[in-house]
C-alpha positions as CSV (number, residue, x, y, z in Angstrom):
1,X,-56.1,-7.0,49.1
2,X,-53.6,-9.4,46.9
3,X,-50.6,-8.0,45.3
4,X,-52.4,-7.6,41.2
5,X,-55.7,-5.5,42.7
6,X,-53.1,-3.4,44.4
7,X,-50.9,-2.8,41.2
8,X,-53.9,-2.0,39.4
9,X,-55.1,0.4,42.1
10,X,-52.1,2.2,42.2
11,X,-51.7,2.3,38.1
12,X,-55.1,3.6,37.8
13,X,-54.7,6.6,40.2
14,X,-51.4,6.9,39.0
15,X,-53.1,7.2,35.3
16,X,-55.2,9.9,36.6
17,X,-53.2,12.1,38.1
18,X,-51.0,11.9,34.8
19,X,-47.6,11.3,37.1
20,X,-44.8,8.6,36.9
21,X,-46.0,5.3,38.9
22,X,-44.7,5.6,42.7
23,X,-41.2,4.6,43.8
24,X,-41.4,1.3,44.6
25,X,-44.5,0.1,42.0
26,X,-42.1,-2.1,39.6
27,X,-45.3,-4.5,38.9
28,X,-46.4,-6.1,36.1
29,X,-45.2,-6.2,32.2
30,X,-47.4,-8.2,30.1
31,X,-45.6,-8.8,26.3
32,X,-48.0,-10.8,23.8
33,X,-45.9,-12.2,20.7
34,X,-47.1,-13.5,17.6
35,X,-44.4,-15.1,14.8
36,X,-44.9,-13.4,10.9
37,X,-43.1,-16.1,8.7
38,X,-40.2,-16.4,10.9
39,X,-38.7,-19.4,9.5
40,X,-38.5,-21.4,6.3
41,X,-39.8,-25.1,6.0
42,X,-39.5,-27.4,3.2
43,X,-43.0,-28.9,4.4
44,X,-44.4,-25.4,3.6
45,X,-45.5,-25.2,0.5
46,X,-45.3,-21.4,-0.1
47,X,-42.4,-18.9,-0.6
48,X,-42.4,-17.0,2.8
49,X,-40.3,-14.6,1.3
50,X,-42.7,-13.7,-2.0
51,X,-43.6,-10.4,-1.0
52,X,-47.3,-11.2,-3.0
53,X,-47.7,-14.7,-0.5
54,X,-47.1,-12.3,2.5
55,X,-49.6,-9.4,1.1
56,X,-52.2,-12.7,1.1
57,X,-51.5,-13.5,5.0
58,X,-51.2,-9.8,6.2
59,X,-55.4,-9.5,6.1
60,X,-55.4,-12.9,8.8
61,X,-53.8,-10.7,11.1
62,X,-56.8,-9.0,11.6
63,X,-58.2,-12.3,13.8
64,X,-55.9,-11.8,16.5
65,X,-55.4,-8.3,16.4
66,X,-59.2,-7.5,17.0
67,X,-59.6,-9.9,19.7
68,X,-56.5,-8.5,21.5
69,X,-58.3,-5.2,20.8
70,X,-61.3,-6.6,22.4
71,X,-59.8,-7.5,25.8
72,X,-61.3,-6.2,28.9
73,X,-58.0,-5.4,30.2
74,X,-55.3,-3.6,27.4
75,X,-52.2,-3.4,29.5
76,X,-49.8,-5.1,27.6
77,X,-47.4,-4.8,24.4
78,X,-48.2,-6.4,21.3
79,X,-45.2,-7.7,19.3
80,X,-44.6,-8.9,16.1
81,X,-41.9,-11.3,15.2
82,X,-40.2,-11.9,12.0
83,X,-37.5,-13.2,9.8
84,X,-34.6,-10.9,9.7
85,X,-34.3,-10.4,5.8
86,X,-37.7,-8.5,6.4
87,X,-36.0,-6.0,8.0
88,X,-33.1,-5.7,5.4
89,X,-34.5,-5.4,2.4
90,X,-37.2,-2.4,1.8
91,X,-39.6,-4.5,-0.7
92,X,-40.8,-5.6,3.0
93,X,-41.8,-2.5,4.4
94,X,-45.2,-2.2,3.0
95,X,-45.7,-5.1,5.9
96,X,-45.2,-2.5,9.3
97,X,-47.5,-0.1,7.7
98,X,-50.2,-2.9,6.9
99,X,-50.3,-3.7,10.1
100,X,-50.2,-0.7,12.1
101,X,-53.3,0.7,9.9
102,X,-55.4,-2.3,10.6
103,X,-55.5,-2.0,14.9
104,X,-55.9,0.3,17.5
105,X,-53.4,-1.1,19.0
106,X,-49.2,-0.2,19.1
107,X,-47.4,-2.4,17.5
108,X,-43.8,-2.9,17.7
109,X,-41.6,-5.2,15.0
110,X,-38.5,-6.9,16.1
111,X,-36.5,-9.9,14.9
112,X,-36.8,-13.0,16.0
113,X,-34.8,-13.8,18.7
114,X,-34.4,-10.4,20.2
115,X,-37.4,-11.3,22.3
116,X,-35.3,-12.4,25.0
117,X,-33.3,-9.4,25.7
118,X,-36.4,-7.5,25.9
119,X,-37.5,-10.1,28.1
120,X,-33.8,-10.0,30.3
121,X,-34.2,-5.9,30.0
122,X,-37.3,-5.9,31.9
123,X,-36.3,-8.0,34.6
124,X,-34.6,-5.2,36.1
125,X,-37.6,-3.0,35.5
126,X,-40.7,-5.0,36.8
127,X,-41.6,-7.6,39.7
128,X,-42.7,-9.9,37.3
129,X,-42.8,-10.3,33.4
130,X,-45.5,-12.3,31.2
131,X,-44.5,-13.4,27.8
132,X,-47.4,-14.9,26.2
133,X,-47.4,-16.5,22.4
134,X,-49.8,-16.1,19.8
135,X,-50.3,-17.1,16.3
136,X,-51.7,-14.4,14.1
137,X,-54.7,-15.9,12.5
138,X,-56.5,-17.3,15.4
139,X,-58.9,-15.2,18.3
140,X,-58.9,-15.8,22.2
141,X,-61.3,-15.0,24.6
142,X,-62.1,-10.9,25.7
143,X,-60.7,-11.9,29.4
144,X,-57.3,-13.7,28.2
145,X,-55.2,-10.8,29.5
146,X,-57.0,-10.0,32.6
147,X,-56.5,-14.3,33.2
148,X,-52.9,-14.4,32.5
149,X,-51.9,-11.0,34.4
150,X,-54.2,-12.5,37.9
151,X,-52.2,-15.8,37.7
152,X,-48.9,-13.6,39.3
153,X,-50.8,-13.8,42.8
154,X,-50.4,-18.3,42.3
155,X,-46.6,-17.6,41.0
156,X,-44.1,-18.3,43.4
157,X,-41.2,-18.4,40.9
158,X,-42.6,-19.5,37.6
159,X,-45.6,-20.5,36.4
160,X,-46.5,-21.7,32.8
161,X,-50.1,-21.2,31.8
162,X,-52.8,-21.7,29.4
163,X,-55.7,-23.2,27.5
164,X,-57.1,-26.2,25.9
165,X,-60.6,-26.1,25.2
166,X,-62.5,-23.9,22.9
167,X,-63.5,-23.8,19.2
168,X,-61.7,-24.8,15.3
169,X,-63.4,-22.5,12.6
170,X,-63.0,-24.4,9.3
171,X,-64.7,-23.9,5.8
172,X,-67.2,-21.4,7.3
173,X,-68.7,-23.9,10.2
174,X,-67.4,-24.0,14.0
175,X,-66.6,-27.3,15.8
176,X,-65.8,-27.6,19.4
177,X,-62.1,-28.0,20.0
178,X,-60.6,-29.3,23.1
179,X,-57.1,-31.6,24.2
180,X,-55.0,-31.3,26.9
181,X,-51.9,-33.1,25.6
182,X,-52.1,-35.8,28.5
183,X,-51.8,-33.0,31.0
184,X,-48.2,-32.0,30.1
185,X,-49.0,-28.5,28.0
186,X,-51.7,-26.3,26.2
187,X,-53.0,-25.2,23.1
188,X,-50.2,-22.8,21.8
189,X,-53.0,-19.7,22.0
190,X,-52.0,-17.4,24.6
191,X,-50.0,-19.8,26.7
192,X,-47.8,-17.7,28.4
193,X,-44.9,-18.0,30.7
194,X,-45.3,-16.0,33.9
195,X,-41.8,-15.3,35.7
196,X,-41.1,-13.6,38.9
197,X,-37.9,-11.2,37.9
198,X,-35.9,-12.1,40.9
199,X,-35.9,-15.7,39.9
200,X,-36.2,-15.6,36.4
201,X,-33.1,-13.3,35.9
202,X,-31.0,-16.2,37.4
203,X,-32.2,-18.8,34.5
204,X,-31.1,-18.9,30.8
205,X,-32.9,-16.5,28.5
206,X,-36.0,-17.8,27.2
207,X,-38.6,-17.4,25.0
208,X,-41.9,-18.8,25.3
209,X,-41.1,-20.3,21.8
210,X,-38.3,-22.0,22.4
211,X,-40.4,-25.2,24.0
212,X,-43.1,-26.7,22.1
213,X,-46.4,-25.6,23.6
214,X,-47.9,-29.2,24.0
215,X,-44.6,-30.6,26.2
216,X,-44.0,-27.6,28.0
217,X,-44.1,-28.8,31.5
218,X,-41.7,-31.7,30.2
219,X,-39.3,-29.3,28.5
220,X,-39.7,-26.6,31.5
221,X,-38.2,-29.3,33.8
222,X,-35.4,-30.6,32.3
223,X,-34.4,-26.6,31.5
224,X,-34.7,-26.0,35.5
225,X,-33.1,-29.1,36.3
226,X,-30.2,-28.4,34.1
227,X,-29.4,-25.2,35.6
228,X,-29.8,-26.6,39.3
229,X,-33.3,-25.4,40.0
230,X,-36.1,-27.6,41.6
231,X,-39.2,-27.8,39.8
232,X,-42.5,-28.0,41.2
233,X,-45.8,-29.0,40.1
234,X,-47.2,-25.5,40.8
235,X,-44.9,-24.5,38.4
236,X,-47.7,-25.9,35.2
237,X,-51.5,-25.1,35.4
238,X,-54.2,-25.0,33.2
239,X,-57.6,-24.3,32.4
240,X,-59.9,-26.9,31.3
241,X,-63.3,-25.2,31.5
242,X,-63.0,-21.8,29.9
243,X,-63.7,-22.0,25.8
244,X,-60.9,-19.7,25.6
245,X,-60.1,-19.4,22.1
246,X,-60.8,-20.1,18.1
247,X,-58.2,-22.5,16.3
248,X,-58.8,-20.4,12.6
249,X,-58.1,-23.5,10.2
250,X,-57.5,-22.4,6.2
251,X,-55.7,-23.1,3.3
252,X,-52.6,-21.5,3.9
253,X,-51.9,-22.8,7.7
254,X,-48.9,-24.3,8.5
255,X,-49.6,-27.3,10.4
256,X,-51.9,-28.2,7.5
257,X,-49.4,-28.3,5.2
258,X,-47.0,-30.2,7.7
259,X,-49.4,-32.7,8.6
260,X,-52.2,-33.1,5.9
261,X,-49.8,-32.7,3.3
262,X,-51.9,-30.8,0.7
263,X,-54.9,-32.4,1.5
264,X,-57.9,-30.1,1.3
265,X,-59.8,-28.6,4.6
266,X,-63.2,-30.6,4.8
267,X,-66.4,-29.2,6.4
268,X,-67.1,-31.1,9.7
269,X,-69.8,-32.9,9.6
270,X,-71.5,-31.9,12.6
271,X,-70.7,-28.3,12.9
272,X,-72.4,-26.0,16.1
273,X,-75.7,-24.0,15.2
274,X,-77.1,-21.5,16.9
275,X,-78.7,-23.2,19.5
276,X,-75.0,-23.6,20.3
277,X,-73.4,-20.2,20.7
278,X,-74.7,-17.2,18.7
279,X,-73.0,-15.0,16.2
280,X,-73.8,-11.7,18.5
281,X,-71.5,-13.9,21.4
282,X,-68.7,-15.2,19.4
283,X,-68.1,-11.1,18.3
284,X,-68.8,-9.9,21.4
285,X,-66.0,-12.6,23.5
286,X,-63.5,-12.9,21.1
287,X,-64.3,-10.2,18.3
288,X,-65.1,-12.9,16.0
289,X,-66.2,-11.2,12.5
290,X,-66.2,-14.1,10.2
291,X,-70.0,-15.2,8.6
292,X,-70.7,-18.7,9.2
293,X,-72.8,-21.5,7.5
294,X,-74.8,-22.8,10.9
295,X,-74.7,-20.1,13.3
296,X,-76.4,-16.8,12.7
């Protein structure tokens, strides 16, 4: 029986009986981040800080919050980012409330930045620790979790994971979407950074932000080299088959506005039908609620 089915074992009695997890089960802890406006770019062509823009964004939250509610497997800590003159001026609080009536799910609100000594913290609380990054307006697949949290039994040390293949929603239609960035990172939905504690609490902090998701295996070697670590090619998978997530594409996104330049979003011209995937399936693996023109 490997080392996750074990954990999971033990939690799940542990659950049960309502007692503290036995001496000795430090396992897994499984943190999920998603940015809100952390930063402000001149490329961006709204105010971040116009508390009437933000009250336009908070409903696209809802994408990745009810596919994270739809996971198979819910062990893990949703946390939202943000700038910190959210959380110093009260015209910003209607935000926290907004969000935590619209999931299930705990949330928790921090800073940006103070990611990493949550992440340092729990090194000396768990075996290993998953941070894995999200943006809030897109959906990834029901077993995302489950996917990321298995990977500890193929991580040695370190081990940067993730996606490329899947689906772009724009202007009502669905389009496959697929690129694997010539093999050196992922699609930045639920990559994720999987560290084994007593390794990981040797390196710099880091967040899985702090590399750009489509070099990461690049920028994660010359961050191991640097600090006299060896860096193996185990170190970087991915998966190439799985259609594990929905790129949500609207007038408001950022890298529209960086690299289209104010363009407007164009239907594809070959969208998928239903002969393709179905409505029932896109709700019921990545709690996909939005009505679209070719599939039913």
């Amino acid at each position: 029986m490997d080392y996750f089915t074990t954990w999971r074992m033990q939690r799940l009695v542990d659950e049960v009986l309502n007692r503290e997890p036995m001496a000795g089960i430090k396992a897994v802890k499984h943190f999920v981040f998603s940015r809100f406006f952390t930063w402000r770019t001149s490329s961006y062509p709204y105010d971040i800080f116009d508390p009437d823009f933000l009250s336009t964004q908070l409903p696209l939250t809802k994408n990745m919050l009810k596919s994270l509610e739809n996971q198979t497997n819910k062990d893990f800590e949703m946390i939202f980012l943000f700038h910190a003159k959210v959380f110093d001026d009260p015209k910003y609080e209607f935000i926290f409330s907004a969000l935590r009536d619209s999931t299930t799910l705990p949330l928790k609100f921090m800073r940006r930045g103070e990611e990493k000594l949550l992440i340092k913290e729990a090194f000396n609380e768990y075996d290993f620790v998953i941070q894995t990054r999200m943006d809030f307006d897109d959906f990834v697949f029901k077993d995302a979790v489950e996917d990321a949290q298995r990977k500890i039994n193929e991580c040695e040390n370190l081990l940067a994971w993730g996606y490329w293949r899947g689906y772009r929603y724009i202007c009502k239609e669905l389009v496959r979407d697929y690129n694997n960035w010539k093999e050196e990172g992922h699609h930045s939905i639920f990559q994720s950074l999987i560290m084994k504690s007593s390794y990981a609490k040797n390196l710099p902090p880091v967040s899985v932000f702090d590399i750009g998701h489509y070099i990461l295996k690049l920028e994660l070697k010359k961050l191991l080299e640097k600090n006299s670590f060896e860096f193996s090619e185990n170190m970087f998978q991915q998966d190439a088959s799985t259609n594990a997530y929905i790129y949500f594409k609207h007038e408001f996104s950022a890298d529209r506005a960086l690299r289209l330049h104010g363009a407007p979003l164009v239907p594809p011209k070959k969208p998928l039908t239903t002969a393709d995937i179905t409505r029932k399936e896109l709700e019921e693996e990545f709690g996909f609620f939005y009505d679209l023109n070719s599939i039913e």
